[in-house]
Structure formats: structure tokens, C-alpha cells
C-alpha positions as CSV (number, residue, x, y, z in Angstrom):
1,X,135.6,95.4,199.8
2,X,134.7,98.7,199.5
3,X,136.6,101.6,199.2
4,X,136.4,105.3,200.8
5,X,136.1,106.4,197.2
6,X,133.1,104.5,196.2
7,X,131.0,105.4,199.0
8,X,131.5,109.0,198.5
9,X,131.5,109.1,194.6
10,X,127.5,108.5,195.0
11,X,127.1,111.2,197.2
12,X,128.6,113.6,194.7
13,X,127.1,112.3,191.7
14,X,123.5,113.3,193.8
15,X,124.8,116.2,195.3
16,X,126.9,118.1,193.0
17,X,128.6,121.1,194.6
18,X,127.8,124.2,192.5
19,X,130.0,127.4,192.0
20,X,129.4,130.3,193.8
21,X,127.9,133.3,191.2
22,X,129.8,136.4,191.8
23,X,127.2,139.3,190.8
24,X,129.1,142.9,190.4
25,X,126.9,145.1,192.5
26,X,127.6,147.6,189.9
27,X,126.0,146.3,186.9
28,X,122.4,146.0,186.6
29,X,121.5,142.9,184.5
30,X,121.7,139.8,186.9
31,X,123.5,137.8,184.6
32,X,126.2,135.3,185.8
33,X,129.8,136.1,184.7
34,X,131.9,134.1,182.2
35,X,134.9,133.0,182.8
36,X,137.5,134.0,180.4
37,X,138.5,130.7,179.5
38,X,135.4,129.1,179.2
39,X,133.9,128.2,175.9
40,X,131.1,130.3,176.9
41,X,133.3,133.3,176.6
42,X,134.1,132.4,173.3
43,X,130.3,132.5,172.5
44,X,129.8,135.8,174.4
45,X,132.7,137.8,172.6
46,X,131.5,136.6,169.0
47,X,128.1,137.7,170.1
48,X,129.3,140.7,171.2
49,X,131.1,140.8,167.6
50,X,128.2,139.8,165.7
51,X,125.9,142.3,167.4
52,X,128.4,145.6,167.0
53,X,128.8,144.6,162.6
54,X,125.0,145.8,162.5
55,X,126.1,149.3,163.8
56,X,128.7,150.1,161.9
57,X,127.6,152.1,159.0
58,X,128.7,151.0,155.5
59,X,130.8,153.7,153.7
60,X,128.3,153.8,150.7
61,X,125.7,155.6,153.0
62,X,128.1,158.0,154.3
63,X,127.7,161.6,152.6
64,X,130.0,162.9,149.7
65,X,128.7,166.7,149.3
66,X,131.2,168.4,146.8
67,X,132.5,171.8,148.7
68,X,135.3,174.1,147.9
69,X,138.3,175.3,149.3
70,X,136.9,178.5,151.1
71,X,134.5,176.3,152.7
72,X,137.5,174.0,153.8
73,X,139.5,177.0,155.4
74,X,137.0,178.3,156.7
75,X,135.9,175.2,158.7
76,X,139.8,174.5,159.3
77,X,140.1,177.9,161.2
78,X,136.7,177.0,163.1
79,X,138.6,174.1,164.5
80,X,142.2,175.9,165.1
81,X,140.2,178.7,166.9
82,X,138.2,175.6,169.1
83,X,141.7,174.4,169.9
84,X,142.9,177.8,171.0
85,X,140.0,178.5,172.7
86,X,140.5,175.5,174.8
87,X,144.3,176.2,175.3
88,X,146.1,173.9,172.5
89,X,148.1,176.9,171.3
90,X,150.5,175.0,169.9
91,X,148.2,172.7,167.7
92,X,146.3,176.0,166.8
93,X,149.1,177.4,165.6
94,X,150.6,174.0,163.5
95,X,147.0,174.4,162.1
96,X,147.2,178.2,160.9
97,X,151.2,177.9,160.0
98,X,150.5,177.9,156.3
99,X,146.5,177.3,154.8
100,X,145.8,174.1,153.4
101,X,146.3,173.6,149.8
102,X,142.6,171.5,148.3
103,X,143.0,169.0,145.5
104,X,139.5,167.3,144.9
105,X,138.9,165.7,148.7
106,X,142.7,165.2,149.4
107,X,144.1,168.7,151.8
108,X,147.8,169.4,151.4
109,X,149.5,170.8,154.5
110,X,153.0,172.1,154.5
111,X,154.9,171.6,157.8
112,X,158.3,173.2,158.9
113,X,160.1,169.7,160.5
114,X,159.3,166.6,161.8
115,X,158.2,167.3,165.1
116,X,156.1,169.6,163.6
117,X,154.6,166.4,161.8
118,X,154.3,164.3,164.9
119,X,152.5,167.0,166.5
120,X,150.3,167.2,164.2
121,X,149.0,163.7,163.7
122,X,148.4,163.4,166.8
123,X,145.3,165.8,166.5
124,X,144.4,164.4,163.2
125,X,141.4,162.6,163.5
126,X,139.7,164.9,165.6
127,X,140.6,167.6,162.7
128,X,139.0,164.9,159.7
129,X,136.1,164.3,161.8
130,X,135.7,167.9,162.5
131,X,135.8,168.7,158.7
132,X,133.8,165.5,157.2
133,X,130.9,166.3,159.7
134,X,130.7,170.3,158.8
135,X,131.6,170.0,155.1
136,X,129.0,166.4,154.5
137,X,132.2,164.7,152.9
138,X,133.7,161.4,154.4
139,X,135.9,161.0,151.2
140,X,138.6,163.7,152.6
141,X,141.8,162.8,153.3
142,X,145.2,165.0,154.8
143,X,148.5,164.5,153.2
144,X,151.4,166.6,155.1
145,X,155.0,167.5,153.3
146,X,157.8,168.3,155.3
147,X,159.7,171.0,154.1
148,X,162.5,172.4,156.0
149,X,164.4,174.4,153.4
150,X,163.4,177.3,155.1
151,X,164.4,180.8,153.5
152,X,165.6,183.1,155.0
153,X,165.8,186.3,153.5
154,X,168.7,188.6,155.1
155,X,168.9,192.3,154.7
156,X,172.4,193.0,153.8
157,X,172.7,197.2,153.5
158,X,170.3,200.1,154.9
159,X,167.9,199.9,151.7
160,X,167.3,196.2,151.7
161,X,166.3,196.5,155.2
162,X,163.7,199.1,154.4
163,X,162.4,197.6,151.5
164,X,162.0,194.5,153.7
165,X,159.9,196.8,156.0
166,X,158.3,198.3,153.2
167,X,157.2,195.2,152.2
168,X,155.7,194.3,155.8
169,X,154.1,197.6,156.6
170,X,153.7,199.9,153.5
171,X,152.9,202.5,155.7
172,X,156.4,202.9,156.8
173,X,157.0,205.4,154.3
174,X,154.5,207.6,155.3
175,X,156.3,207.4,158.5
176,X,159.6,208.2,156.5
177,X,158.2,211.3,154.6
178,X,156.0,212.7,157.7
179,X,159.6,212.9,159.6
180,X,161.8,213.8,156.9
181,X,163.8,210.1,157.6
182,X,166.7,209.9,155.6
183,X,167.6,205.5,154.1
184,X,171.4,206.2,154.0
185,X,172.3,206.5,157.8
């Protein structure tokens, strides 16, 4: 006796039903898509793996110029002024807070606090690329130090005041002689 099953098992086996190919009318090779969980995926991603090693550059070809520490604040200012320019005040001026100290390829920055900080790394590797393309070194590195002992220098009596100004503007005793100003008020 034969059953419903064995009549139409043949039929499949001859006539196998295919899956539909979905083409993304977007993309412009023809190629069928791969399911995620296919083993064919599997063999497409370490393709795709295999294929992006070659392009990667290997870090003894990158460039090691030697290049001083003008050259270094000069390009660092390039890049504070870029971010100005393009209205990232307050990066440009975490960037031109206090110059960067050089020590071989390694820059020191001094920050005021630790918001300061975060703010700051977060526009950190567009500042190292900026410097290792423009000075031809892809050895440098940025270290920042907190430091929030922050001095403050406090003018107690009439004189310490204007020697604080003195030391400001020195032309503030011209202004002092010209109009016969008096330091003891």
C-alpha cells in the first residue's frame, strides 16, 4: 500500500523548489545574498577579512621624520585655529590652554580638571592624525596630566595690585606718570 508521502517524495526529489533571490535594487553587483547563518557567510566574512589584511599598512613603512618642538606647536595651533574656524571653541581653547611640552615623540599636555580631560580625548585622534600627517612621524604619542592645584595669586594692599598690573601691562606706568596717579589711595 502506498502512502501519500511516497507518491509525492518523487516529485520533489525531480522538482526541487528553489528559494527566491532577493537582489537589493541598490547595489550593483548581481550577486545573491548570504544569509547570516549560513556557512557561506562564514566564508564571505573571512574573505572579507582576508582581503582588508593586504591594505592595512605595516608600521615599519610608516614615516619617522625627526622634527622639533616649534614645528609641533606650530602645527598644534594649525589644528586649534581649524577647530575654531569651524566653531569648536571650546576644543580650540583646551588646545591653546597651556603649549605642549615635547619629549622625543611623546607631547605632554597640562589640563585644569577632569572634564577638561574627557573633552579633550574625545578630539584626540583627529589631533594625532592631524600632527603625524604634517610632521611625517607616526611614532607620536599625547600624555595629558591633570593638575588642579590651581594658584591663585591674590592682591592683598594697593601696591600688590599694581604690581600685579604692572606685571600684565607694563605700560600701566606710563599711564601712572602721564596722569600724575598716586599707588596709596
Amino acid at each position: 500500500m502506498k502512502t501519500e508521502i511516497d507518491t509525492v517524495a518523487p516529485a520533489l526529489k525531480s522538482n526541487p523548489i528553489s528559494k527566491p533571490i532577493l537582489e537589493d535594487s541598490n547595489s550593483e553587483s548581481s550577486a545573491p545574498k548570504v544569509s547570516a547563518f549560513s556557512l557561506a557567510s562564514i566564508r564571505a566574512k573571512k574573505a572579507l577579512e582576508e582581503s582588508s589584511k593586504g591594505i592595512v599598512k605595516e608600521a615599519t613603512h610608516l614615516p619617522t621624520e625627526p622634527f622639533t618642538e616649534t614645528e609641533m606647536l606650530l602645527q598644534w595651533n594649525k589644528y586649534a585655529q581649524r577647530l575654531g574656524d569651524k566653531g569648536y571653541k571650546i576644543m580650540e581653547s583646551l588646545l591653546l590652554i597651556n603649549d605642549p611640552k615635547l619629549n622625543g615623540t611623546a607631547i605632554t599636555l597640562e589640563l585644569p580638571n577632569e572634564g577638561s580631560k574627557l573633552d579633550f580625548e574625545k578630539e584626540l585622534n583627529g589631533l594625532l592624525g592631524h600632527l603625524k600627517g604634517h610632521l611625517h612621524n607616526h611614532d607620536i604619542t599625547i600624555e595629558i596630566t591633570v593638575n588642579e592645584a590651581v594658584e591663585n595669586k591674590r592682591s592683598f594692599n594697593d601696591q600688590d595690585r599694581y604690581n600685579r598690573l604692572h606685571e600684565i601691562n607694563p605700560n600701566i606706568e606710563l599711564l601712572r606718570t602721564t596722569f600724575g596717579l598716586d599707588i596709596d589711595a
